[in-house]
Every structure is written in structure tokens, then in C-alpha cells.
C-alpha positions in Angstrom: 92.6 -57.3 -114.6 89.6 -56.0 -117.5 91.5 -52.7 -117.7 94.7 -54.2 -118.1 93.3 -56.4 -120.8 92.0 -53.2 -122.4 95.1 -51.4 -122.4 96.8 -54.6 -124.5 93.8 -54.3 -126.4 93.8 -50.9 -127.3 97.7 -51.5 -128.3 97.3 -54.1 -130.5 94.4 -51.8 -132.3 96.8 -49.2 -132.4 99.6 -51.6 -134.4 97.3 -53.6 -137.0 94.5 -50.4 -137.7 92.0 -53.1 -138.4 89.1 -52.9 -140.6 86.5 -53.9 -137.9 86.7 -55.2 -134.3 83.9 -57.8 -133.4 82.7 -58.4 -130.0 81.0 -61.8 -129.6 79.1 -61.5 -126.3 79.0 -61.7 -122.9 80.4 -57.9 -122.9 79.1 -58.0 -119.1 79.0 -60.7 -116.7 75.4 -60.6 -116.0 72.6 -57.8 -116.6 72.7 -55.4 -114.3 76.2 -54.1 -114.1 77.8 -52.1 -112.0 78.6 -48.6 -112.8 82.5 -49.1 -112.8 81.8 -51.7 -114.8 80.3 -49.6 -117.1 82.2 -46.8 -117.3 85.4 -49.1 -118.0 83.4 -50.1 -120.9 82.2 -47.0 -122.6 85.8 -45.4 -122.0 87.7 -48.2 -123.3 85.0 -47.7 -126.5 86.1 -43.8 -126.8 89.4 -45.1 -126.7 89.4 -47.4 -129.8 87.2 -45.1 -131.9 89.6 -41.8 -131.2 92.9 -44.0 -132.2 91.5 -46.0 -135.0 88.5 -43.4 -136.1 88.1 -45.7 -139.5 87.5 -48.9 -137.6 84.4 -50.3 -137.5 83.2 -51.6 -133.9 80.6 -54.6 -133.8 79.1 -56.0 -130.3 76.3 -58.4 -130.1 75.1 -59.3 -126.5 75.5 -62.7 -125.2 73.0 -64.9 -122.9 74.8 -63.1 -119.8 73.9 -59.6 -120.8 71.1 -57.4 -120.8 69.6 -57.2 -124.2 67.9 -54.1 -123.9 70.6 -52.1 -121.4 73.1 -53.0 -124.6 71.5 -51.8 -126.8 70.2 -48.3 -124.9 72.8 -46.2 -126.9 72.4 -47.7 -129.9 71.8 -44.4 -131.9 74.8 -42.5 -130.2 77.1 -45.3 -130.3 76.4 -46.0 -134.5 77.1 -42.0 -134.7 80.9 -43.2 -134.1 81.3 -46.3 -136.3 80.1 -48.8 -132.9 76.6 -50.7 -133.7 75.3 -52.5 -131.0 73.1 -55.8 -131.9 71.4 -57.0 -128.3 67.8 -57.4 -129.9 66.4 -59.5 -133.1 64.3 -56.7 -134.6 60.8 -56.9 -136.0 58.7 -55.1 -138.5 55.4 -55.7 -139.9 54.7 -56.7 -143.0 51.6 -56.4 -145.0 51.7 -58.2 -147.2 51.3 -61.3 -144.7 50.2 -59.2 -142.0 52.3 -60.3 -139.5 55.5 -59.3 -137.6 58.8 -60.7 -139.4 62.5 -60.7 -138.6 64.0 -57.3 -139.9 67.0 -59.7 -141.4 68.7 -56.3 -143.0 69.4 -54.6 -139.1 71.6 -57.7 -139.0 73.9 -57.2 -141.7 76.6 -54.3 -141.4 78.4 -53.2 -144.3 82.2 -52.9 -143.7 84.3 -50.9 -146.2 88.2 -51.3 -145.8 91.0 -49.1 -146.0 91.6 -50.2 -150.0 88.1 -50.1 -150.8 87.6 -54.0 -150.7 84.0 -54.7 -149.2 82.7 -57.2 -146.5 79.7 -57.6 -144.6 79.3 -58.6 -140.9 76.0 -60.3 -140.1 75.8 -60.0 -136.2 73.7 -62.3 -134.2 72.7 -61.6 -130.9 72.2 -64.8 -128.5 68.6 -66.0 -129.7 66.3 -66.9 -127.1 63.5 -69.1 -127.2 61.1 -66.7 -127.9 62.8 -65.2 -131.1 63.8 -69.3 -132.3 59.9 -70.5 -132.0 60.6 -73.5 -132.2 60.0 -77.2 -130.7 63.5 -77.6 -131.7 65.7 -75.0 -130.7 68.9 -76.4 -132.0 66.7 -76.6 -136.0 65.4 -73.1 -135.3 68.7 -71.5 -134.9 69.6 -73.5 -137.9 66.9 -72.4 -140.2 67.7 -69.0 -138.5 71.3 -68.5 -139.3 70.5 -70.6 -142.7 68.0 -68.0 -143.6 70.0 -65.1 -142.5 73.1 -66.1 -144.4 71.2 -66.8 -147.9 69.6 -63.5 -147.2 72.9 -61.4 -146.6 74.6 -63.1 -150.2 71.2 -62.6 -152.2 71.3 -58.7 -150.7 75.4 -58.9 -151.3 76.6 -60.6 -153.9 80.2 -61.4 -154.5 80.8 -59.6 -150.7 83.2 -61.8 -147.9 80.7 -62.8 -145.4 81.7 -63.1 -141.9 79.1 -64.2 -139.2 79.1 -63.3 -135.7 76.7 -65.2 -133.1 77.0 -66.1 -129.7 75.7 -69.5 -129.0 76.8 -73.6 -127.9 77.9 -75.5 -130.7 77.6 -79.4 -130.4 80.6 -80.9 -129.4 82.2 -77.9 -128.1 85.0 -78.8 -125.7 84.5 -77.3 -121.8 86.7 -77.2 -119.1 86.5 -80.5 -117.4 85.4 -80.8 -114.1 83.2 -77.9 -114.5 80.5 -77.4 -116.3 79.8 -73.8 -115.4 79.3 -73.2 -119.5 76.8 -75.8 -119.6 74.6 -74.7 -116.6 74.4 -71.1 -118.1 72.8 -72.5 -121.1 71.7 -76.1 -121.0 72.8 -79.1 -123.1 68.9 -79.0 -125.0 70.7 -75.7 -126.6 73.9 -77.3 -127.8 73.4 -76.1 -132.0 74.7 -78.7 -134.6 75.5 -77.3 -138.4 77.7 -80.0 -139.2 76.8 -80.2 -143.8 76.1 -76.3 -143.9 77.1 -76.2 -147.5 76.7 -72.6 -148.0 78.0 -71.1 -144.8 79.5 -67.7 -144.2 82.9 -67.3 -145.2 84.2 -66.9 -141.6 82.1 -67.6 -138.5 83.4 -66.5 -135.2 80.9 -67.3 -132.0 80.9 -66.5 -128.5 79.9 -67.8 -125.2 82.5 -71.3 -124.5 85.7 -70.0 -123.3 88.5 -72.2 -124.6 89.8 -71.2 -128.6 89.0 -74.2 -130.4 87.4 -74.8 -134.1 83.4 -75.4 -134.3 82.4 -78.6 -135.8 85.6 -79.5 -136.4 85.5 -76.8 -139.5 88.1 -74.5 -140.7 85.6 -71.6 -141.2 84.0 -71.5 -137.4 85.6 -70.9 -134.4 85.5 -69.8 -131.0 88.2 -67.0 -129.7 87.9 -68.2 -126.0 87.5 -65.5 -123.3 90.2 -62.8 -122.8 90.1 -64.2 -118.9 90.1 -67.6 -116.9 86.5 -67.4 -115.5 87.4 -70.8 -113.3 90.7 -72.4 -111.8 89.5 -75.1 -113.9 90.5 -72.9 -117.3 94.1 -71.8 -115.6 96.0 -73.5 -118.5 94.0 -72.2 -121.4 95.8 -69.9 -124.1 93.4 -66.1 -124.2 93.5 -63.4 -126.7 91.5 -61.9 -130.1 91.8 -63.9 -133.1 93.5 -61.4 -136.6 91.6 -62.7 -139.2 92.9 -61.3 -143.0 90.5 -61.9 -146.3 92.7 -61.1 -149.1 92.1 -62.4 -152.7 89.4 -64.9 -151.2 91.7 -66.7 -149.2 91.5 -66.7 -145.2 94.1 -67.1 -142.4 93.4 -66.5 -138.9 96.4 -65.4 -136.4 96.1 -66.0 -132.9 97.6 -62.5 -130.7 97.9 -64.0 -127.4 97.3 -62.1 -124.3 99.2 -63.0 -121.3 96.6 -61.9 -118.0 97.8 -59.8 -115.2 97.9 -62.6 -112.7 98.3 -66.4 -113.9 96.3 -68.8 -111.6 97.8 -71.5 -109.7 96.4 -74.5 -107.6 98.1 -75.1 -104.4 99.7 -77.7 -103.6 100.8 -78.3 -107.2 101.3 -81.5 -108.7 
């Protein structure tokens, strides 16, 4: 079903020639996969860079992955235009003498086919020990807040499009199962409802049903490319086409029909 999902992928690559492909998370199922598993993935990844070589690959590692395994070929993979964000990076500073977020690692230029400029700020799911907090919905909110004031002071004028992989307050679930919620607890649901001076698009991983994030028309989640339940059998997958042009934004659903379509027996 994955490699059948790739191949679709790989063709709809093939027709647009995007700028930049993002990868919200959750690449693997959990954090010690197993070598097919792998090998699917680094293959389908040869694939995209060899037919779209100007295309600009982004993957950040969701609370299911392995940080650290993720991020093993970093240098290799950034060699051909795919940079891996699994870790919050830290650097010491002198000045304070202590360790600080290296906010810059987060930010990755992305230069299109015209010339026309955007930056992608990636955010790998943030555990409790990179938020510090007592809060951890406030932390990832002064975290994201802070990133995205960095990124325009460092980038002026640039289209800023955030990637993160968390659960937004109010997100909708499959009912009847709460599989979404077990994984990462409703003390971690994140509310930025009155972010003034958000990112111009913000795309987030993690809940698998495409829906808008805090009602907004700037946030959204793209839903898995899978039903991970018979509870999600009537839920609509595929990668969201997102154009900037001239400041304005429109986002196009492509929708990917799976291999095999669930059913409940009896029906009705």
C-alpha cells in the first residue's frame, strides 16, 4: 500500500515540478523501523530528487519517529537538496553563557524556478524537554512565536511557510477512537487562536483527517496519505498543492485514492 502511494506520489511530482515538498512527520510508524521500511523510504527519496533535481525536500520527524535515526544522514541527504529536521539544535552562547535554541537550523531558504524566494521554518515535534515549560501548550507558543518573529526579522519581505508536527486545540478525531489522542495526550493539545503575526501558511502533522487549524484559513492539516483505523475508512487522503503568487495563497487538494478501500461488515 506505502509503495503504491509512492508511486502516485512520485507522479504527481513529476506533473507539477514543485518548488519544495514538505513532510510533516510521522515518516515511520514508530522508532525502530524495519529495514524494508527503510529502504522503501530512502529509494522513494532517490526517486524524487533524480526526476525533480531542483526540488527542494523538507522532513521533520513526528512524536512516532526516532529523532536521532532521522536525522543520521543529515549531511548526505542536504548534499541532494533533502534536509532532515528530527532534533531542536543548540549552541552556546557567551555572551549569557548558556546553551540556546540554534533558531537559524530551522529556517530553509527555498528559491523557485522564477527566482521568487520563500523560507520554510521546519519544526520537529517538540518534546517536553526542548518546551521547558510548566505549560506545554504556552511553551510551544512562545516557541513557534519566537521562531516566526525570528525567521521575518532574518527575512524580510520573504513568504513564510511553517511546518510543525503537533495537536492543535479543537482538532477533529475519528470518533470512537481516540488512538491520536493516546499517542500524545490531551495536556498537549496547542491553542494559537489571536496569533496576529503568524506565518503565511502553516501546514502541521500528526491528526489524520484534512481539516483547517483553529478554524484559520492559513493552518491546516493534510491528513495522512492512509486510513490508520476502520474508524478513518471514509476520510478523503492526499498532499495539499499550495501556490504563493503575488502574495496571495490557494491551497488545492490532489486526492489519492488507496490501494484497497476499507469496509465494515455487515454494512449499514
Amino acid at each position: 500500500e506505502h509503495r503504491h502511494f509512492f508511486r502516485w506520489l512520485l507522479n504527481c511530482v513529476i506533473e507539477e515540478q514543485p518548488d519544495a515538498l514538505l513532510v510533516a512527520g510521522d515518516v515511520f510508524d514508530n522508532g525502530n523501523p524495519s529495514a524494508a521500511a527503510q529502504s522503501a523510504y530512502y529509494e522513494l527519496l532517490a526517486d524524487m530528487t533524480k526526476v525533480c533535481p531542483d526540488m527542494q525536500i523538507v522532513i521533520i520527524a513526528g512524536n512516532h519517529d526516532s529523532a536521532n535515526r532521522l536525522e543520521a544522514p543529515r549531511v548526505l541527504l542536504s548534499r541532494h537538496r533533502v534536509e532532515v529536521r528530527g532534533n531542536v539544535r543548540r549552541v552556546w552562547n557567551p555572551e549569557t553563557e548558556g546553551w540556546q535554541v540554534d533558531w537559524e537550523d530551522l529556517m530553509i531558504p527555498v528559491t523557485g524556478k522564477g527566482g521568487d524566494r520563500m523560507i520554510v521554518v521546519a519544526v520537529p515535534y517538540l518534546r517536553s524537554d526542548v518546551v521547558q515549560n510548566g505549560c506545554y501548550s504556552e511553551g510551544v507558543n512562545n516557541f513557534l512565536r519566537n521562531l516566526t518573529e525570528r525567521a521575518r526579522a532574518l527575512y524580510p519581505g520573504c513568504p513564510l511557510v511553517m511546518m510543525a508536527h503537533m495537536y492543535a486545540k479543537g482538532a477533529e478525531i475519528a470518533p470512537k477512537d481516540a488512538s491520536e489522542k493516546i499517542v500524545v495526550g490531551g495536556q498537549e493539545e496547542v491553542n494559537m487562536e489571536g496569533w496576529e503575526n503568524h506565518p503565511d501558511y502553516f501546514t502541521c502533522g500528526h491528526i489524520h483527517k484534512r481539516q483547517r487549524v483553529w478554524g484559520t484559513g492559513w493552518a491546516r492539516y493534510t491528513g495522512s496519505v492512509l486510513p490508520m483505523s476502520f474508524a478513518e475508512k471514509d476520510y478523503t487522503h492526499g498532499v495539499d498543492l499550495v501556490l504563493m503568487e503575488d502574495g496571495k495563497l490557494s491551497v488545492e487538494q490532489k486526492v489519492y485514492t488507496p490501494q484497497h478501500k476499507l469496509r465494515v461488515l455487515p454494512e449499514g
